[in-house]
C-alpha positions in Angstrom: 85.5 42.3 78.4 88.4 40.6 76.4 92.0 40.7 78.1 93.3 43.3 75.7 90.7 45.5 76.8 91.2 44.8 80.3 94.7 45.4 80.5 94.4 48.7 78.2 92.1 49.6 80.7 94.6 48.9 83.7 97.0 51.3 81.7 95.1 54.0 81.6 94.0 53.7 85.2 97.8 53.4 86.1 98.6 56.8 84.1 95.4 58.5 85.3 96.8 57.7 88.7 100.1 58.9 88.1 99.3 62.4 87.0 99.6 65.1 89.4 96.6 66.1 91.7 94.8 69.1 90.3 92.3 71.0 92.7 90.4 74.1 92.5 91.9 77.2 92.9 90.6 80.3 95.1 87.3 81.6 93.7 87.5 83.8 90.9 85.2 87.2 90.0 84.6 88.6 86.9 88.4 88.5 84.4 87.8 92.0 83.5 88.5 92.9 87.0 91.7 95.0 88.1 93.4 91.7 89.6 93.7 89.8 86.6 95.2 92.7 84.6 98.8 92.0 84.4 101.0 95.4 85.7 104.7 94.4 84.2 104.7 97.1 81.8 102.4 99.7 83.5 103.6 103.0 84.6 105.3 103.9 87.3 103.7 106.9 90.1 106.4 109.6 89.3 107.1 109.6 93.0 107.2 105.6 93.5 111.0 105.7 94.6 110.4 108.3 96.7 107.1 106.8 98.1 109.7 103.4 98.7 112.3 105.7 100.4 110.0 106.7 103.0 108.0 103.3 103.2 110.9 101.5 103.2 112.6 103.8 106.3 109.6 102.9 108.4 111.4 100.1 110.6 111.4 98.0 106.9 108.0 98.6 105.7 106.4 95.6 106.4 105.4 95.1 109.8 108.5 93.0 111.9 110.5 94.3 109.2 110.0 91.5 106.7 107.8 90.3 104.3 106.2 87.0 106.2 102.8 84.8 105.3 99.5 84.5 107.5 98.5 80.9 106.4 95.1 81.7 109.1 92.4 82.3 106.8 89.8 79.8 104.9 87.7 79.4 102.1 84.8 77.5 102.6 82.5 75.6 99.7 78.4 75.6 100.8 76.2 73.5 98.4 72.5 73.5 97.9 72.0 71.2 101.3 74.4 73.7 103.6 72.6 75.0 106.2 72.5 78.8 107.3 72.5 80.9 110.3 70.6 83.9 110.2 73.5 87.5 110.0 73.3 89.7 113.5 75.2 92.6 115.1 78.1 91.8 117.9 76.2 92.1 121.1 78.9 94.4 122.6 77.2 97.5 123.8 80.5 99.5 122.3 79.6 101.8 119.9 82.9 101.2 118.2 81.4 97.5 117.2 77.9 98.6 115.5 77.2 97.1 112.1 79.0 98.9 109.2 76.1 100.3 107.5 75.3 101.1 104.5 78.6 100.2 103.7 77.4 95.9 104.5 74.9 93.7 103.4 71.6 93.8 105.3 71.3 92.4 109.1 69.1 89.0 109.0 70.5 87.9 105.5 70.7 84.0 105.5 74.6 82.9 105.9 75.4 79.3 104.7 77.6 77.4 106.9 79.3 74.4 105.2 79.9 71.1 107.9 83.2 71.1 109.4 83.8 74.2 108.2 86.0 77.2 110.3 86.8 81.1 110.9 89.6 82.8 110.4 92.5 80.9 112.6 90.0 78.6 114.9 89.6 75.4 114.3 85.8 75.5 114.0 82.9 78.4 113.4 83.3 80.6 117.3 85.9 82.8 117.2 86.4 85.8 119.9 85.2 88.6 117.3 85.6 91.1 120.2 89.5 91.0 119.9 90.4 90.0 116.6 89.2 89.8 112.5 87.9 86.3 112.6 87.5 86.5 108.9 84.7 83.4 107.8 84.6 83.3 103.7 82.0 81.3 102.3 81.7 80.6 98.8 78.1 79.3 97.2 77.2 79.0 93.6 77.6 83.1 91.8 77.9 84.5 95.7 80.9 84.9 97.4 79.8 85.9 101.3 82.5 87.7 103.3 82.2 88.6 106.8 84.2 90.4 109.3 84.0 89.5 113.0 82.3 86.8 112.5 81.2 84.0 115.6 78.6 81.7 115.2 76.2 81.5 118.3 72.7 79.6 118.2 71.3 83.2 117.5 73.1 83.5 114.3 76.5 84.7 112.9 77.9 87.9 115.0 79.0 90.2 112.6 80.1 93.7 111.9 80.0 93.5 107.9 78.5 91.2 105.8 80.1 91.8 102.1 78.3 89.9 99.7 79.7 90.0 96.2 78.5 88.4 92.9 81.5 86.6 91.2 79.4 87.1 87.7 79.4 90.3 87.5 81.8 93.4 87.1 82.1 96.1 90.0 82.9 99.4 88.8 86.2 100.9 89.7 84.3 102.2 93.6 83.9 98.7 94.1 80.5 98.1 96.6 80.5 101.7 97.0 83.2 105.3 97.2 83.8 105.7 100.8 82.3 101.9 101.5 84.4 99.4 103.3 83.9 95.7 103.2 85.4 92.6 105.1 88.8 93.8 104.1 89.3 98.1 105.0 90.2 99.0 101.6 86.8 98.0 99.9 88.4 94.9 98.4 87.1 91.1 98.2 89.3 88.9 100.2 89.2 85.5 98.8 90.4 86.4 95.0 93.4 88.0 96.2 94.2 85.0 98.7 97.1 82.1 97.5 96.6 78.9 98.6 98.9 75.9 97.9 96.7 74.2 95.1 96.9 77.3 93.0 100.6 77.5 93.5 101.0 74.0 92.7 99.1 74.2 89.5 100.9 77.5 88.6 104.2 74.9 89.1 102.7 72.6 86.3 103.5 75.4 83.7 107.2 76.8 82.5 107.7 80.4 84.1 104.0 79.9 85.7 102.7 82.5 87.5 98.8 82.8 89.8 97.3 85.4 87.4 96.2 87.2 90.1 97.1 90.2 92.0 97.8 88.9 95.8 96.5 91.1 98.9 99.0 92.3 101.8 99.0 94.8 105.0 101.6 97.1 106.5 100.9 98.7 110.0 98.4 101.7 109.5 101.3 104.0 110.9 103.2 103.2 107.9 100.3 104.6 105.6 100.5 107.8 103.6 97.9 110.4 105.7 98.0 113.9 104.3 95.6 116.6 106.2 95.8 118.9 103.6 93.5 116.7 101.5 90.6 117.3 103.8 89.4 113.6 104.8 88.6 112.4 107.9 91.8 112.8 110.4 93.8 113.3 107.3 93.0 109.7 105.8 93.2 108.9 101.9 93.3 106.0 99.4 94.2 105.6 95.8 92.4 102.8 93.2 91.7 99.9 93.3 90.7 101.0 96.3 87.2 102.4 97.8 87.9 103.3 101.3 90.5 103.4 104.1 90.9 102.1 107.9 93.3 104.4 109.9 96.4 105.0 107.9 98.4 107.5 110.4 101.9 107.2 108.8 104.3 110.2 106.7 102.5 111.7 103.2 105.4 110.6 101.7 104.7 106.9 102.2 102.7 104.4 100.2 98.5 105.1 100.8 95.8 102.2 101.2 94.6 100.4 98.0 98.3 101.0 96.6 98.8 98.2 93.9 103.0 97.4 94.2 105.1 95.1 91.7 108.5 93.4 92.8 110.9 94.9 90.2 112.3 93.0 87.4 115.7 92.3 87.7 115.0 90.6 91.6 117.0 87.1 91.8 115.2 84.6 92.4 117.9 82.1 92.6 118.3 80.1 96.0 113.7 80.3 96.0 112.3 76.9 95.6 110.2 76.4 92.3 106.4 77.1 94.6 108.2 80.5 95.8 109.4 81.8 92.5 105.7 81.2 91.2 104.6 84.0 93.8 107.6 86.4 93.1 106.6 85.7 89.7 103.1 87.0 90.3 104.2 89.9 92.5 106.0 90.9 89.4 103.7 90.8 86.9 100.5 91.1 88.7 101.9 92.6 92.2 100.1 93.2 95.2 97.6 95.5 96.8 97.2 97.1 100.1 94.1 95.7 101.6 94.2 96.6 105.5 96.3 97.2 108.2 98.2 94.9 110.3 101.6 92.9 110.8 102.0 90.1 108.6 102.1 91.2 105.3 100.7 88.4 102.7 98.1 86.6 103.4 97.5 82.6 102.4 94.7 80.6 102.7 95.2 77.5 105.1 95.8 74.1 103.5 93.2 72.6 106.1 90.8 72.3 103.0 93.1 72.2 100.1 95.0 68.9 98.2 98.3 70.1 98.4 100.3 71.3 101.3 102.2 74.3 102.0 104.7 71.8 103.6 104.9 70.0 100.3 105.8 72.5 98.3 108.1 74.1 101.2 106.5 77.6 101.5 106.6 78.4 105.9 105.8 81.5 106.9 109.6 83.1 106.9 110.5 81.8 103.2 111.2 85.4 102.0 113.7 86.2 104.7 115.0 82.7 105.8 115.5 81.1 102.5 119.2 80.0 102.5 121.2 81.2 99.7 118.3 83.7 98.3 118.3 87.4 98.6 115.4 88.3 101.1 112.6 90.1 99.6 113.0 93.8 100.7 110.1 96.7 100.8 112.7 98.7 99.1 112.3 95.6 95.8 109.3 97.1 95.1 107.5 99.7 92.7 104.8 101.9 92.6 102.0 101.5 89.7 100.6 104.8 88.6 96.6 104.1 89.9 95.5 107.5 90.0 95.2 110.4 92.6 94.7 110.3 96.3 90.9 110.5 97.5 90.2 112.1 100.5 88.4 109.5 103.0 85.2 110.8 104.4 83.8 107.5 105.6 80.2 109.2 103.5 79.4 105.0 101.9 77.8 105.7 98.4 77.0 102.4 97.4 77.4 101.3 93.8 76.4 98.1 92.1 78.2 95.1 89.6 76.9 94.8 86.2 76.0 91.8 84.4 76.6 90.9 80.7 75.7 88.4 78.1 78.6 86.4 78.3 78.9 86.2 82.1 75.4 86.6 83.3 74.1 83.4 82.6 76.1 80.7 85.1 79.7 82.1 85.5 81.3 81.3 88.7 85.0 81.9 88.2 
């Protein structure tokens, strides 16, 4: 190789090197999906400010009062070597941990198990599933495997619901089923509604960038709308996207699981770093659906396994409330979209299944 050659060569190297680092973002199902549709322009519920009023009065809305991050969960990546564990119940004895079924994937399916990989907030696969979610997400090839109360043992991966969906193909608007929960109480997939710190760095890369996605959160179930009137189970409902409901107990005025939400318009984002305003972007145009109950109201996926950091892009768990200079982001900043009417929740699973087109079928994997 002459010198000319060499040092064009050195160049290119230099610049390739200079670019910013890229990495994959969360896993992706099929674009035709509710998350991806943007919600900017959609209609409001005709009772959405009232529906805020009363969510909003609950002690803030969001559980402590504020809209904070859970940076605990993982996605993991399995490959055609991973090896698997075979799926079984939690050896309890408490009727109250039995398998979810039909709701969840069959007991004895084959779980892949990627090296070094971890559940929900441990630092490796055994996690106390007795007294917590211990979420494990496993992505491999078309299948995204979610589990709930998951601990690997040498017997197999405890479980109480397995939640396999196929990321090429399109659920219908029950999702895996009316009345059928999955790894997350409202009958959603977990990982696509997930932000981690690659895809907001990526989303930094563009002007006015945004995730594309709509982004999952949780209030306390006492904050959900119940309404006994309705006739579900202990007065429990939920409204599209989603398919089923945990234990909302709170006022029928308030906000009912699977609500989709968007931060309004006009909310400043000035004193927000660049990485924040890409996610008050997306709660704006894409917003945010209830997914389960609990405390900490968005939910991130651990930069463990990820390029960038949530450090170097300076996103901690209190930037929407302890960002100096910025107004803190308030239950009362946000809308209600106009999904449809409240289904009674009779916990009666009816499964349903995704369907699989031309264009998708053959190799898609978001």
């Amino acid at each position: 190789m002459n010198k000319g050659k060499v040092l064009r060569l050195m160049v290119m190297l230099l610049a390739t090197a200079m670019l910013p680092a890229l990495a994959v973002e969360l896993p992706r199902v099929h674009p035709a999906s509710p998350w991806y549709q943007r919600i900017d322009q959609a209609a409001l519920h005709p009772q959405s400010a009232s529906m805020i009023s009363t969510w909003s009065g609950l002690s803030g809305g969001f559980g402590f009062g504020r809209m904070q991050i859970d940076f605990s969960i993982y996605v993991l990546y399995a490959d055609g070597g991973t090896a698997t564990q075979p799926l079984i119940e939690i050896p309890s004895g408490n009727p109250d941990d039995g398998y979810y079924q039909p709701d969840c994937d069959a007991l004895g399916t084959a779980i892949p198990l990627p090296a070094g990989g971890a559940i929900e907030g441990q630092p490796d696969y055994s996690c106390n599933n007795l007294n917590g979610d211990c979420h494990l997400l496993v992505v491999r090839g078309n299948e995204l495997f979610e589990v709930y109360r998951a601990n690997v043992t040498a017997l197999g991966v405890e479980s109480q619901c397995l939640a396999l969906w196929r990321t090429d193909g399109l659920y219908p608007p029950t999702n895996r089923g009316e009345h059928c929960t999955s790894a997350d109480a409202a009958g959603f997939p977990i990982a696509p509604l997930l932000f981690n710190a690659d895809e907001v760095f990526n989303a930094m890369q563009v002007a006015d960038g945004d995730l594309g996605h709509a982004i999952r959160f949780i209030i306390p179930n006492a904050r959900m709308a119940s309404d006994s009137s309705l006739g579900g189970v202990a007065g429990r409902l939920y409204v599209r996207p989603a398919s089923h409901a945990g234990g909302p107990s709170g006022p029928v005025g308030s906000i009912p699981y699977g609500v989709r939400l968007r931060l309004r318009s006009d909310f400043p984002m000035a004193g927000y770093n660049p990485a924040a305003q890409v996610i008050l972007r997306t709660l704006q145009r894409y917003g945010m659906v209830l997914a389960d109950g609990g405390n900490i109201a968005l939910t991130a996926e651990n930069d463990r396994y990820t390029t960038h950091t949530w450090a170097e892009l300076g996103i901690n768990s209190r930037v929407f409330d302890q960002s100096p200079g910025a107004l803190d982001v308030a239950a009362s900043d946000f809308e209600v979209i106009d999904t449809g009417p409240r289904i009674a929740e009779t916990y009666e699973c009816v499964r349903s299944e995704p369907s699989f087109d031309a264009l998708f079928a053959d190799g898609y994997e978001g």
